[in-house]
C-alpha positions as CSV (number, residue, x, y, z in Angstrom):
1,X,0.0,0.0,0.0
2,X,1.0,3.6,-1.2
3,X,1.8,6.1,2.1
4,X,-0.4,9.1,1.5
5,X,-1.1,12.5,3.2
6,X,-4.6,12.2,4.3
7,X,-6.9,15.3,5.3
8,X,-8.1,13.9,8.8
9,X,-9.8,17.3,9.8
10,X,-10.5,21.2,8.9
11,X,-11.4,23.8,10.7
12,X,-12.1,27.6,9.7
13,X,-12.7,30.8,11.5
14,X,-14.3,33.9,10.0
15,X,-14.6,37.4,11.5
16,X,-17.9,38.3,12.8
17,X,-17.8,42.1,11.0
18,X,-19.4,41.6,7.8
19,X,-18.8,44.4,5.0
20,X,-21.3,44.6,2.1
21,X,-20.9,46.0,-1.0
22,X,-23.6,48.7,0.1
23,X,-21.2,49.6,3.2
24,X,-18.3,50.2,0.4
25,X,-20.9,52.5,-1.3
26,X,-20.3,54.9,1.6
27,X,-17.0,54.7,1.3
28,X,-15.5,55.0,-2.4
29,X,-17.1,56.0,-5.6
30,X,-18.6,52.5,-6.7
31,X,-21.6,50.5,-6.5
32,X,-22.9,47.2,-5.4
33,X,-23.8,46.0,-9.2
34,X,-20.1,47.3,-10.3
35,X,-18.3,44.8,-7.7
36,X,-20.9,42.1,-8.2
37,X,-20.8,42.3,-11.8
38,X,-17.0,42.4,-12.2
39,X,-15.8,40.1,-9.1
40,X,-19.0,38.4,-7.8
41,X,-18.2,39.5,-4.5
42,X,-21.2,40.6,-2.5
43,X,-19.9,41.0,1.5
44,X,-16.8,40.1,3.2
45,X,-15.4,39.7,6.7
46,X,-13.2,41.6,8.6
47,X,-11.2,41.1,11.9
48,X,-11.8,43.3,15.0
49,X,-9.0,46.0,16.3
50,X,-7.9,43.2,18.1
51,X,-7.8,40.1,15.9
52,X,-4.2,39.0,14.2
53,X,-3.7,36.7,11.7
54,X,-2.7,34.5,14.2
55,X,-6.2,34.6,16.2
56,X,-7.5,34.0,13.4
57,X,-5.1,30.8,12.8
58,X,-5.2,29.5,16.3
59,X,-9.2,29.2,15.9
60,X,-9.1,27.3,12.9
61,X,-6.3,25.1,14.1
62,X,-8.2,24.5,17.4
63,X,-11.7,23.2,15.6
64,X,-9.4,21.4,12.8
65,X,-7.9,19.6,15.4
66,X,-10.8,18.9,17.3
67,X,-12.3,17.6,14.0
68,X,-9.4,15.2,13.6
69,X,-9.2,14.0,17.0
70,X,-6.0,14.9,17.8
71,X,-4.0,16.6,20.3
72,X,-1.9,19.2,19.3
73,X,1.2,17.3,21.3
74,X,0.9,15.0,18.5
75,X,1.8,17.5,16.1
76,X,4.6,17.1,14.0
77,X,4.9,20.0,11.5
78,X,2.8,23.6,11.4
79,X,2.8,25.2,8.2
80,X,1.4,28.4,7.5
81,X,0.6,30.0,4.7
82,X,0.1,33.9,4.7
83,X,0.7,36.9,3.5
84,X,-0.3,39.0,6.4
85,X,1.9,37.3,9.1
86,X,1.8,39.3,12.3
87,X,5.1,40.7,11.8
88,X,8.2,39.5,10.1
89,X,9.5,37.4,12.9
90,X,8.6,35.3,14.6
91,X,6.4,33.2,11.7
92,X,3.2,33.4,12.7
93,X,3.1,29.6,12.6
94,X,5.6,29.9,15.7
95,X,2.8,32.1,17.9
96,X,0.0,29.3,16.7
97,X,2.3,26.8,17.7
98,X,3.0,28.3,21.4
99,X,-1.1,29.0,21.5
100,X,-2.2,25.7,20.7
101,X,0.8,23.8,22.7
102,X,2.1,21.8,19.7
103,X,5.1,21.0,22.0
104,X,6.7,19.3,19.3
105,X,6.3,20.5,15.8
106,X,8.6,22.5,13.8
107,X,6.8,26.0,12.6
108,X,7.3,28.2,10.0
109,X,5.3,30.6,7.6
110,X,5.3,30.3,3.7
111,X,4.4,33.2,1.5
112,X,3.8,32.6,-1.8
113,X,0.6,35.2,-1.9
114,X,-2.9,33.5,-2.7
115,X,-1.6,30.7,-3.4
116,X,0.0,30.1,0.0
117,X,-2.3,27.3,1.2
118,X,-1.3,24.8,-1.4
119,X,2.2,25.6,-1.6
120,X,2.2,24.9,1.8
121,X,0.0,21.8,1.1
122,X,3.0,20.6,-1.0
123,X,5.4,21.4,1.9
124,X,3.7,19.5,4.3
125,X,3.1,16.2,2.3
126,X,6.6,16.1,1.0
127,X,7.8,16.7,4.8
128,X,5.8,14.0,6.4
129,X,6.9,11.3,3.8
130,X,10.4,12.1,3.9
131,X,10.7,12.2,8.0
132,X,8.3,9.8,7.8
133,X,5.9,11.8,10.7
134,X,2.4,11.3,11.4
135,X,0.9,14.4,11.6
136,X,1.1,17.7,10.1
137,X,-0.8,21.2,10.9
138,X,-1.3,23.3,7.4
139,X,-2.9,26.9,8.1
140,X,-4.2,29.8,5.8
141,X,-5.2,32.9,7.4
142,X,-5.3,36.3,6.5
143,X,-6.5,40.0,7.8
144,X,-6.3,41.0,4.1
145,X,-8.0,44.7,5.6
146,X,-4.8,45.7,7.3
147,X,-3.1,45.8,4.0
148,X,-6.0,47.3,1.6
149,X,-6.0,50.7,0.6
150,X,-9.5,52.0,1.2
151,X,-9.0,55.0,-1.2
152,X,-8.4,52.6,-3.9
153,X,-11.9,51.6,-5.5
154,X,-9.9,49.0,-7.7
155,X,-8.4,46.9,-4.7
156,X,-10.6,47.4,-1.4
157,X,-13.5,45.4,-2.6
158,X,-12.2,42.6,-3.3
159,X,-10.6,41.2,-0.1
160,X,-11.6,40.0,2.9
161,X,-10.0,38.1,6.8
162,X,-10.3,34.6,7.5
163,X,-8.5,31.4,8.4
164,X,-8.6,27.8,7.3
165,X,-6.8,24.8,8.8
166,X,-6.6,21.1,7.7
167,X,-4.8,18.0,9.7
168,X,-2.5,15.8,7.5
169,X,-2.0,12.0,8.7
170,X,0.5,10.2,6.5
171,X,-1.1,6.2,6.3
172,X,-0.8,3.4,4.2
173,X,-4.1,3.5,1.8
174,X,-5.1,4.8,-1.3
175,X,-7.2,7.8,-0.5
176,X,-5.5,11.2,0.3
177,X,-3.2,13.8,-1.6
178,X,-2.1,11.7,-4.7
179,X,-0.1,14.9,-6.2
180,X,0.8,18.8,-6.1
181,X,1.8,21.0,-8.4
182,X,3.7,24.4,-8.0
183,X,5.2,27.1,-10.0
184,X,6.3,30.3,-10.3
185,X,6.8,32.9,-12.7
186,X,9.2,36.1,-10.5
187,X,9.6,38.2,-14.0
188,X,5.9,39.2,-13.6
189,X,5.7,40.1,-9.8
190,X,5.0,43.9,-10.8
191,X,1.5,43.2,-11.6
192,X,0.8,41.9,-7.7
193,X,2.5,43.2,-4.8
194,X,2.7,44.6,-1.3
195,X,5.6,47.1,-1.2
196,X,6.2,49.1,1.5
197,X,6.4,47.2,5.0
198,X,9.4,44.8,4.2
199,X,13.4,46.2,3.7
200,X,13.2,47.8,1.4
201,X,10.5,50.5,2.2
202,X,10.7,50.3,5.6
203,X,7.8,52.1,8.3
204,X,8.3,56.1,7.4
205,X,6.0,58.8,7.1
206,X,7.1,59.5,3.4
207,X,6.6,55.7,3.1
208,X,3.1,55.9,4.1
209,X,2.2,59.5,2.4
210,X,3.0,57.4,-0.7
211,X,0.7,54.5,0.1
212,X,3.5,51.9,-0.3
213,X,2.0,49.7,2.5
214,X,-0.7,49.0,0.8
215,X,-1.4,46.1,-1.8
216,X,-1.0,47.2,-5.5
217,X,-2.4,44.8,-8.6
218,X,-3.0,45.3,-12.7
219,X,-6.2,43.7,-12.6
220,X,-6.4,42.8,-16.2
221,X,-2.9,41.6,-16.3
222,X,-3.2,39.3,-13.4
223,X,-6.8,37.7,-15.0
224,X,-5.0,37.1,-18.3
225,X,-2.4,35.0,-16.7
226,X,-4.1,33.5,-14.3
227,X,-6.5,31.5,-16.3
228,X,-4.2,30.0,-18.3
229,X,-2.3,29.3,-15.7
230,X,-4.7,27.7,-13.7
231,X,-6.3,25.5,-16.3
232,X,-2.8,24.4,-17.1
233,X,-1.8,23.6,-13.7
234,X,-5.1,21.4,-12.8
235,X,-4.1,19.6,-16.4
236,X,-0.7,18.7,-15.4
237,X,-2.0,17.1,-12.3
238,X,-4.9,14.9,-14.1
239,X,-2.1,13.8,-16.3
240,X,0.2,12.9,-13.5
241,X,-2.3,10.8,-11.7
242,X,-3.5,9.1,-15.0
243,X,-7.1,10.8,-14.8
244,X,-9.4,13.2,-17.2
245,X,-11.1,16.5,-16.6
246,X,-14.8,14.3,-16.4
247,X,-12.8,12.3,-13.2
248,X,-12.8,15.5,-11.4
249,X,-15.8,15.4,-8.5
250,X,-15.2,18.8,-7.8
251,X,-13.1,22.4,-8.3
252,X,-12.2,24.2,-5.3
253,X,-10.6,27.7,-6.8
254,X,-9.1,30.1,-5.3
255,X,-11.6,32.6,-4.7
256,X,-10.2,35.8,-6.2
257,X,-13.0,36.4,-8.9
258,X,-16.1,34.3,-10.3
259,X,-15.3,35.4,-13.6
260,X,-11.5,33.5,-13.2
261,X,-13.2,30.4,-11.8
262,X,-15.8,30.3,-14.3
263,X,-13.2,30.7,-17.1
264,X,-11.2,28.2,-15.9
265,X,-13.8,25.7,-15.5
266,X,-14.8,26.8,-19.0
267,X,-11.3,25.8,-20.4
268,X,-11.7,22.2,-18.4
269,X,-15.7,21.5,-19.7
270,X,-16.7,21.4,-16.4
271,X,-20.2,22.7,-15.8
272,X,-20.4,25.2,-12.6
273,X,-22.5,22.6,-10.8
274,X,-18.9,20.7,-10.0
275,X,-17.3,23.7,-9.0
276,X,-17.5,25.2,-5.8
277,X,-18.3,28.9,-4.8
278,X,-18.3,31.5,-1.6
279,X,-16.4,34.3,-3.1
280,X,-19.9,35.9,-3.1
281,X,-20.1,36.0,1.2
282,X,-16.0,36.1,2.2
283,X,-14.5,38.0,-1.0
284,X,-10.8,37.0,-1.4
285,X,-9.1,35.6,1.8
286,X,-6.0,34.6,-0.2
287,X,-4.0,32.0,1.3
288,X,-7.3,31.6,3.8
289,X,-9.7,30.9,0.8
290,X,-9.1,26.8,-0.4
291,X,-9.3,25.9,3.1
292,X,-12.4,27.6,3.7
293,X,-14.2,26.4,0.9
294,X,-12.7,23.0,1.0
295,X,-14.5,23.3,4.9
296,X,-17.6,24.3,3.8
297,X,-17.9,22.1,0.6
298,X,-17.8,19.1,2.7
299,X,-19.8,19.7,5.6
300,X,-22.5,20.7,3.0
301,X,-22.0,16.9,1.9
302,X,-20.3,18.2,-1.9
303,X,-17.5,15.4,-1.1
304,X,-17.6,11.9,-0.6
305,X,-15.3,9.2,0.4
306,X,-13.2,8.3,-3.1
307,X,-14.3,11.5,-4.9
308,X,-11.1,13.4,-7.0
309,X,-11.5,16.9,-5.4
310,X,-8.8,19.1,-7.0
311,X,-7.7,22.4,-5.3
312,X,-6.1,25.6,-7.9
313,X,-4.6,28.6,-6.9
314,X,-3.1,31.9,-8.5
315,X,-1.2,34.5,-6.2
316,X,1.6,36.9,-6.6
317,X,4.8,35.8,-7.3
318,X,3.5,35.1,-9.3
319,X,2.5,31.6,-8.3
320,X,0.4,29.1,-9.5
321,X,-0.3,25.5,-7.8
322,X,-2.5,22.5,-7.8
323,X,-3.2,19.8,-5.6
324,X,-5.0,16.2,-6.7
325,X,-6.9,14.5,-3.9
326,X,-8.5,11.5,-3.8
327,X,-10.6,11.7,-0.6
């Protein structure tokens, strides 16, 4: 029998503030049909003055541990995936880590933008076969609000705050992460990007004056890219794992856009009904957004035991990544 990563539980956490497109109305020059129209995003969430990406984290971890019946002393590996961490150091997988008491697990943080979670899907798996562990802790979270800037009509309706969290177990069986898929393409990162709270802006007043801390994005460039990209990646895996588009059970995009997700589920002849959608009620959580959806999909009984659920992301970088699953 074939050792595979297994997803033994998920949890998620969303912030109780909900901002509608309405509430945006108040506050730049645009309109509820404009977002819907262009993003499908209707509300999303946002943390409190005194939620962190890491309270947001340690939630999600809790109930995905809980799900799985574990204890987090039993934890091998923590992963997280972000690209709001607290601060730069420590990772913010270290402060989950000393919250939950995984006395044991090695933390650290990956940022590869939205598509954080799988990357550090792939981490995870490869880790747990090659140090042959049991169990490994993979995270997405995000307080996407602290980074928007709310002048900017273009950027600060699309995003949103939340956290997802899954439970790997490496066993012998045939269900579970068959393969992942990650790339990278660094000669387009001007079209995405955060700039001024690392090196080389650092914390100034001219800094801020000039709205560096805030997330800048080409819309149109980044769409063009990314569904190519994302059909492409999602191919590469079928091939991989000797399957078709018609084996896939169901899509779980990363929620940046519905008109990405239903172009790229165009470009694989899958109908929307095997794809699934929240970007309308959490906007884009980045890193957070697979996970959440991947939680909500099954609990609404979208998955079943042996179904090929495939997860795709696109992010800046710019990355692109895909994971197969046979769950």
């Amino acid at each position: 029998m074939p050792k595979l990563c297994y997803i033994k539980g998920m949890g998620l956490y969303v912030p109780k503030k909900i901002l509608t497109n309405k509430d945006l109305e108040k506050m730049v020059d645009t309109s509820d049909e404009w977002i819907i129209t262009r993003t499908g995003i209707r509300e999303r969430r946002i943390a409190s003055d005194d939620e962190n990406s890491s309270d947001l984290g340690v939630r999600a971890s809790i109930k995905a541990l809980e799900n799985a019946a574990i204890r987090a002393e039993e934890l091998d590996l923590i992963v997280v995936g972000t690209a709001t961490p607290d601060m730069l150091f420590p990772s913010t997988a270290c402060i989950i880590q000393g919250r939950i008491g995984a006395t044991k697990a090695a933390a650290f943080d990956l940022s590869a933008g939205c598509s954080g979670f799988i990357y550090a899907l792939a981490v995870a798996d490869s880790l747990l076969k090659c140090c042959n562990w049991k169990y490994a802790l993979v995270v997405g979270t995000e307080t996407l609000s602290r980074v928007v800037d709310w002048e900017d009509r273009n950027t600060c309706v699309l995003f949103g705050d939340g956290a997802g969290a899954v439970v790997l177990e490496l066993h012998e069986g045939e269900r579970g992460i068959l393969s992942t898929h990650i790339h990278s393409d660094g000669s387009n990162w001007e079209i995405l990007y955060l700039p001024g709270i690392g090196a080389k802006y650092p914390p100034s007043p001219k800094i801020i004056e000039a709205r560096l801390p805030y997330i800048k994005m080409q819309g149109r460039e980044v769409f063009k890219i990314a569904v190519k990209a994302l059909a492409d990646v999602i191919i590469e895996g079928l091939e991989k794992n000797g399957l078709k588009e018609s084996d896939i059970s169901l899509l779980i995009c990363h929620q940046a856009n519905l008109r990405i997700i239903e172009a790229t589920a165009k470009r694989l002849g899958l109908t929307m009904e095997r794809v699934y959608v929240n970007i309308d009620r959490y906007g884009n959580t980045s890193s957070a957004s697979i996970p959440i959806a991947l939680y909500e999909a099954l609990a609404m009984g979208l998955i079943k035991p042996g179904d090929i659920v495939v997860l795709n992301a696109f992010g800046a970088g710019l990355t692109w990544a895909s994971a197969i699953i046979r769950w």
